[in-house]
Short mmCIF file of the C-alpha atoms (twelve columns), coordinates in Angstrom:
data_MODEL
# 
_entry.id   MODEL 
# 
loop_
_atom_site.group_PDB 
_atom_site.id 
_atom_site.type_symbol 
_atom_site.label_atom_id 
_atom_site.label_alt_id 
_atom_site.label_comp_id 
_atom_site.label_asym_id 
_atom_site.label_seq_id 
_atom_site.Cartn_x 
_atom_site.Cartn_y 
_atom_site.Cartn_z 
_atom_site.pdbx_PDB_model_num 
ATOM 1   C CA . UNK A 1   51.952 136.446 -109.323 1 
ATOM 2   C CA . UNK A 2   54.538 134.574 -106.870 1 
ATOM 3   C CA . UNK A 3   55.952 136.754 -103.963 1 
ATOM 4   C CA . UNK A 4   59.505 136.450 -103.143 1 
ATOM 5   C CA . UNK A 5   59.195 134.744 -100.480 1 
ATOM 6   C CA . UNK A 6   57.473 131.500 -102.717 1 
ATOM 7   C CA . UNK A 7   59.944 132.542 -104.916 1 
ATOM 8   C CA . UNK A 8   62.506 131.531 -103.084 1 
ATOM 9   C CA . UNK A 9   61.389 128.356 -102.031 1 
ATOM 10  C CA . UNK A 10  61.178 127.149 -105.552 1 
ATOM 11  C CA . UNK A 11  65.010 127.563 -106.125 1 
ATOM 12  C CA . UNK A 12  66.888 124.423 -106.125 1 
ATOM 13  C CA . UNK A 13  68.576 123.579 -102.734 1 
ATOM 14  C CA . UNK A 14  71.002 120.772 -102.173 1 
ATOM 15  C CA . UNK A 15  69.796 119.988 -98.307  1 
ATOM 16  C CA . UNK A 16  71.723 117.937 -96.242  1 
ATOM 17  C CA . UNK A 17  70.824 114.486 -95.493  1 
ATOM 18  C CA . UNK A 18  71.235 112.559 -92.559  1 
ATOM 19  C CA . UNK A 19  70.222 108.471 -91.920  1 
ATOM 20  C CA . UNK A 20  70.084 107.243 -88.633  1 
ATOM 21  C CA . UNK A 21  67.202 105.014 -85.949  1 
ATOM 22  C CA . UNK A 22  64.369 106.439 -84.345  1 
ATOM 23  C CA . UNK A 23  66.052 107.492 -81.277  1 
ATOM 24  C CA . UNK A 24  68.427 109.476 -82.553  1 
ATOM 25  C CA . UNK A 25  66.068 111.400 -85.345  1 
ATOM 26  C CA . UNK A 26  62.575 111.021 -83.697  1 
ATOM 27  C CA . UNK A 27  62.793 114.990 -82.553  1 
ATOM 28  C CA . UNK A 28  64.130 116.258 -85.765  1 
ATOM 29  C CA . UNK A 29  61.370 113.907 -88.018  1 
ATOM 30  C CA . UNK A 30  58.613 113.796 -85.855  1 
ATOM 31  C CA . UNK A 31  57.819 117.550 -86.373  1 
ATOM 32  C CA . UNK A 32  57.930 117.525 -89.722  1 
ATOM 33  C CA . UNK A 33  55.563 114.704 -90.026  1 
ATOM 34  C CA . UNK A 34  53.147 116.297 -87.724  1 
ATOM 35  C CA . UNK A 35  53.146 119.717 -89.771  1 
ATOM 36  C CA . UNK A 36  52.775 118.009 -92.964  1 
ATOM 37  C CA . UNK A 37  50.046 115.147 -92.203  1 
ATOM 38  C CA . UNK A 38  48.719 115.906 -88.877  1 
ATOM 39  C CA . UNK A 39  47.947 119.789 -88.847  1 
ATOM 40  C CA . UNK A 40  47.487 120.131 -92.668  1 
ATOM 41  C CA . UNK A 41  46.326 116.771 -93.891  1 
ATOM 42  C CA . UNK A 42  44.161 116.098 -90.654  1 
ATOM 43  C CA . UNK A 43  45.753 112.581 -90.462  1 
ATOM 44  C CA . UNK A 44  44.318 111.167 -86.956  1 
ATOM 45  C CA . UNK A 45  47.371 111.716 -84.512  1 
ATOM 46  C CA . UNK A 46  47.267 108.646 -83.439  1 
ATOM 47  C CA . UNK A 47  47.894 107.095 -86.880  1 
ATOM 48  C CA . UNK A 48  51.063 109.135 -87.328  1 
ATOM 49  C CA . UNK A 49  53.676 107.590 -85.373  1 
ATOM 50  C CA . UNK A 50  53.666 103.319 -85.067  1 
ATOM 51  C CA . UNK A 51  55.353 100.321 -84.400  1 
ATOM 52  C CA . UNK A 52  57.543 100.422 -87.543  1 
ATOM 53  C CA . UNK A 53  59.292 103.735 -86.599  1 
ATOM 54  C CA . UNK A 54  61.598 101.871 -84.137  1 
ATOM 55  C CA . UNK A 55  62.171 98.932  -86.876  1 
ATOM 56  C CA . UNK A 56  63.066 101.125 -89.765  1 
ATOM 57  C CA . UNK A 57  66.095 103.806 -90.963  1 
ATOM 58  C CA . UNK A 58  64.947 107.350 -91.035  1 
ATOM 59  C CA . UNK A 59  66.119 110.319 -92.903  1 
ATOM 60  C CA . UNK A 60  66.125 114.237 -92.298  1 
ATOM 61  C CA . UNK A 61  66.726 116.571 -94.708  1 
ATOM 62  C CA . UNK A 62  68.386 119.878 -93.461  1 
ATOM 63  C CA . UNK A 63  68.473 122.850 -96.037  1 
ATOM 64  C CA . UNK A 64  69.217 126.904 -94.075  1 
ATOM 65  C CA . UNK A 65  70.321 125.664 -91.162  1 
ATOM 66  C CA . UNK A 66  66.785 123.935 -90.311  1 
ATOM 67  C CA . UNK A 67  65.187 120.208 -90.855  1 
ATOM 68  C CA . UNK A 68  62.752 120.915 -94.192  1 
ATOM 69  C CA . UNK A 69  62.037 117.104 -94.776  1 
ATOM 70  C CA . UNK A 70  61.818 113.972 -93.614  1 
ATOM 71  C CA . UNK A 71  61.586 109.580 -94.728  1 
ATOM 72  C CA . UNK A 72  61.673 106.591 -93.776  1 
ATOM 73  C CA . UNK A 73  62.623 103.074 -94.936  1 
ATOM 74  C CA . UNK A 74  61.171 99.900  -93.149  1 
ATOM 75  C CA . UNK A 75  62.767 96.850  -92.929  1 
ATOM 76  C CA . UNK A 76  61.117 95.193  -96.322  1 
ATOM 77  C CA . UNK A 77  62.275 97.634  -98.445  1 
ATOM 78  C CA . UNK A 78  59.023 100.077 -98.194  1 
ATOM 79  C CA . UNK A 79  59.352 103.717 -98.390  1 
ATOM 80  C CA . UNK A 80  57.091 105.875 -96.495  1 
ATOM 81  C CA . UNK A 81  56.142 108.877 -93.983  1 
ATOM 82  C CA . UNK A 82  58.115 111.540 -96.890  1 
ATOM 83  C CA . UNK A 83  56.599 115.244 -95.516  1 
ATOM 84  C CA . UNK A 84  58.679 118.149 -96.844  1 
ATOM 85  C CA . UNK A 85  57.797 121.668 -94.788  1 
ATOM 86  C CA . UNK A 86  55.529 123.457 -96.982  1 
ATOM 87  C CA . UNK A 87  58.110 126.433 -97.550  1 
ATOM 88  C CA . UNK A 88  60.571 123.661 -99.205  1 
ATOM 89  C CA . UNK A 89  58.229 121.833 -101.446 1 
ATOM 90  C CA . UNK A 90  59.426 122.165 -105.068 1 
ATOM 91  C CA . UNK A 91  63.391 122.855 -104.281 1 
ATOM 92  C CA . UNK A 92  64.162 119.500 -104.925 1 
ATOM 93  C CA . UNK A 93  64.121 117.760 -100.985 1 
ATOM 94  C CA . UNK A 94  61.497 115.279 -101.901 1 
ATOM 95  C CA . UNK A 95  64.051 113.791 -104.303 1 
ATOM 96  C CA . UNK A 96  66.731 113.925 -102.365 1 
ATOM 97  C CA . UNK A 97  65.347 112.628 -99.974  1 
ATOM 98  C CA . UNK A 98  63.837 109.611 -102.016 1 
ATOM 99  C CA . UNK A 99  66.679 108.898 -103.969 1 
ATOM 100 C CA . UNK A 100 68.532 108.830 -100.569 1 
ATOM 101 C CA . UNK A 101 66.096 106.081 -99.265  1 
ATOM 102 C CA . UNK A 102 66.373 104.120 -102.722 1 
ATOM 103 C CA . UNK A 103 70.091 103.827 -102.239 1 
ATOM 104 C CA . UNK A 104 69.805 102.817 -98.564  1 
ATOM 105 C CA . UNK A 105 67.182 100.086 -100.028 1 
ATOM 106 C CA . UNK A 106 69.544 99.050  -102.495 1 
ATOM 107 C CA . UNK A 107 72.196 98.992  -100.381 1 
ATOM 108 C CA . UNK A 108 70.612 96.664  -98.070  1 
ATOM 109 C CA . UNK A 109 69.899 94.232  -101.052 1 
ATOM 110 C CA . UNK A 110 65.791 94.910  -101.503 1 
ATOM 111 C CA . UNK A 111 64.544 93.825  -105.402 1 
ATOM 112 C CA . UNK A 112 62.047 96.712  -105.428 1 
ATOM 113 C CA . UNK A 113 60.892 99.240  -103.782 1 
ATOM 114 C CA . UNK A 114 57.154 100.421 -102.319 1 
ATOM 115 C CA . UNK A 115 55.575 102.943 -101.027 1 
ATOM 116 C CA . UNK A 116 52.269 103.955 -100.781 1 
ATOM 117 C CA . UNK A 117 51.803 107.563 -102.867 1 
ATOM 118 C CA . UNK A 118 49.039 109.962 -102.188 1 
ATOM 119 C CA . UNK A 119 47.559 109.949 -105.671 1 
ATOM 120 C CA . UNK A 120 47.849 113.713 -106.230 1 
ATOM 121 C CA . UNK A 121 51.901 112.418 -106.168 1 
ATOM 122 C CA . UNK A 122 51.705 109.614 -108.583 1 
ATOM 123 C CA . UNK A 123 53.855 111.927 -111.195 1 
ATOM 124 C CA . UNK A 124 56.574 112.522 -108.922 1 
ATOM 125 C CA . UNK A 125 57.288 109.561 -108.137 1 
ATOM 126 C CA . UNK A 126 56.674 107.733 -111.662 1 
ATOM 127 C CA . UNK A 127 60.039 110.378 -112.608 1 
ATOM 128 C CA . UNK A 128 61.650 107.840 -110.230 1 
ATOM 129 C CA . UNK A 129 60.863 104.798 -112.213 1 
ATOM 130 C CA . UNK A 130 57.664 103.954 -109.881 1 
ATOM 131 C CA . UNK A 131 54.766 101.754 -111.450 1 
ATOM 132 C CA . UNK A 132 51.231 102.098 -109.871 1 
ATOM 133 C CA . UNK A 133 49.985 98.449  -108.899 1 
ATOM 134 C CA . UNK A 134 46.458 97.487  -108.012 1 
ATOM 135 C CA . UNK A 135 43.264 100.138 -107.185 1 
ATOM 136 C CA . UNK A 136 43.696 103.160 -105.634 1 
ATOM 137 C CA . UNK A 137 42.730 103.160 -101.413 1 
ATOM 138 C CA . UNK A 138 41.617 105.578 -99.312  1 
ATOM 139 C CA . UNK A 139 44.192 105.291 -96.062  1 
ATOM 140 C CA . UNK A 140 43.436 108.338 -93.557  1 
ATOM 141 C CA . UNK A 141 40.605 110.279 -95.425  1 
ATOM 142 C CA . UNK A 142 43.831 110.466 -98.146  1 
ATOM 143 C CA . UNK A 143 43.389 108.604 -101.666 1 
ATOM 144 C CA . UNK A 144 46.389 106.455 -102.247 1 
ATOM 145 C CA . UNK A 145 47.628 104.004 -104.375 1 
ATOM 146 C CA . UNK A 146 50.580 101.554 -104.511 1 
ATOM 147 C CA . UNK A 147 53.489 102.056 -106.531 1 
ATOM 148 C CA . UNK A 148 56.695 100.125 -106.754 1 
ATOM 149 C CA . UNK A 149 59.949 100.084 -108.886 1 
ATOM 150 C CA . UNK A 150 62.751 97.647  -109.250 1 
ATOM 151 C CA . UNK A 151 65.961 98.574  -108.104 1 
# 
C-alpha cells in the first residue's frame, strides 16, 4: 500500500527548467548527482564529476521550490549524468528534463543523440525514440548499454 507521502511524489509536476555552464549550475547539479549515483548507486566519487562538465550545457530541474533533477549535454550531442531526487522519480522530471536536453541538441544542429542508459532504464528512454546499439557494459559496477535516436 503507498503512503501519502509516495503518493505524492507520483503526481505529475511541471518543474522548472533551467540551462546554463558549469559555473553557474555546478552547486545546484552537483548535489543531485552525488545523492543519486554517489550515496545510492556507490559510483566511486571520483568518477562523478570530470573534464566534460566544464565543456558541456547543464540542466536543473526545480519542482516545490527545490532542485529535484539534474542533465547534461556534452559538446557531441551526448546526453548524460540525468539523477532525479528519489522523492521526484515518476512525476515526470526525467522527461522533462530529457526532452529539454534533446531540444538543446537539436538546437545546436546534432543528427542523433546518445547517451549511455543504465539498463534497468532502457524502457524509458526507448518512449523517447532511443534504439539500443551494441552489447550491454558494465561502467561503475552499473550495467549499461548504448542507446541513440535521430533527431
Amino acid at each position: 500500500m503507498n503512503t501519502v507521502r509516495q503518493m505524492k511524489a507520483l503526481e505529475r509536476v511541471e518543474p522548472k527548467i533551467e540551462l546554463g555552464d558549469w559555473d553557474r549550475l555546478r552547486s545546484e547539479a552537483l548535489p543531485i548527482r552525488w545523492a543519486v549515483f554517489v550515496d545510492e548507486q556507490r559510483v566511486p566519487p571520483e568518477l562523478e564529476v570530470d573534464e566534460w562538465d566544464a565543456q558541456s550545457l547543464h540542466a536543473v530541474a526545480r519542482a516545490s521550490g527545490r532542485v529535484v533533477g539534474t542533465a547534461r549535454l556534452l559538446p557531441d550531442g551526448h546526453i548524460g549524468r540525468i539523477a532525479v531526487a528519489r522523492e521526484a522519480r515518476g512525476s515526470g522530471v526525467g522527461s522533462a528534463l530529457l526532452s529539454v536536453m534533446l531540444q538543446a541538441a537539436r538546437e545546436r544542429g546534432h543528427a542523433c543523440a546518445v547517451l549511455s542508459a543504465q539498463t534497468h532504464a532502457i524502457a524509458f528512454y526507448r518512449r523517447f525514440g532511443f534504439f539500443e546499439e551494441g552489447e550491454p557494459y558494465d561502467d561503475a559496477g552499473i550495467p549499461h548499454i548504448t542507446m541513440r535516436r535521430a533527431l
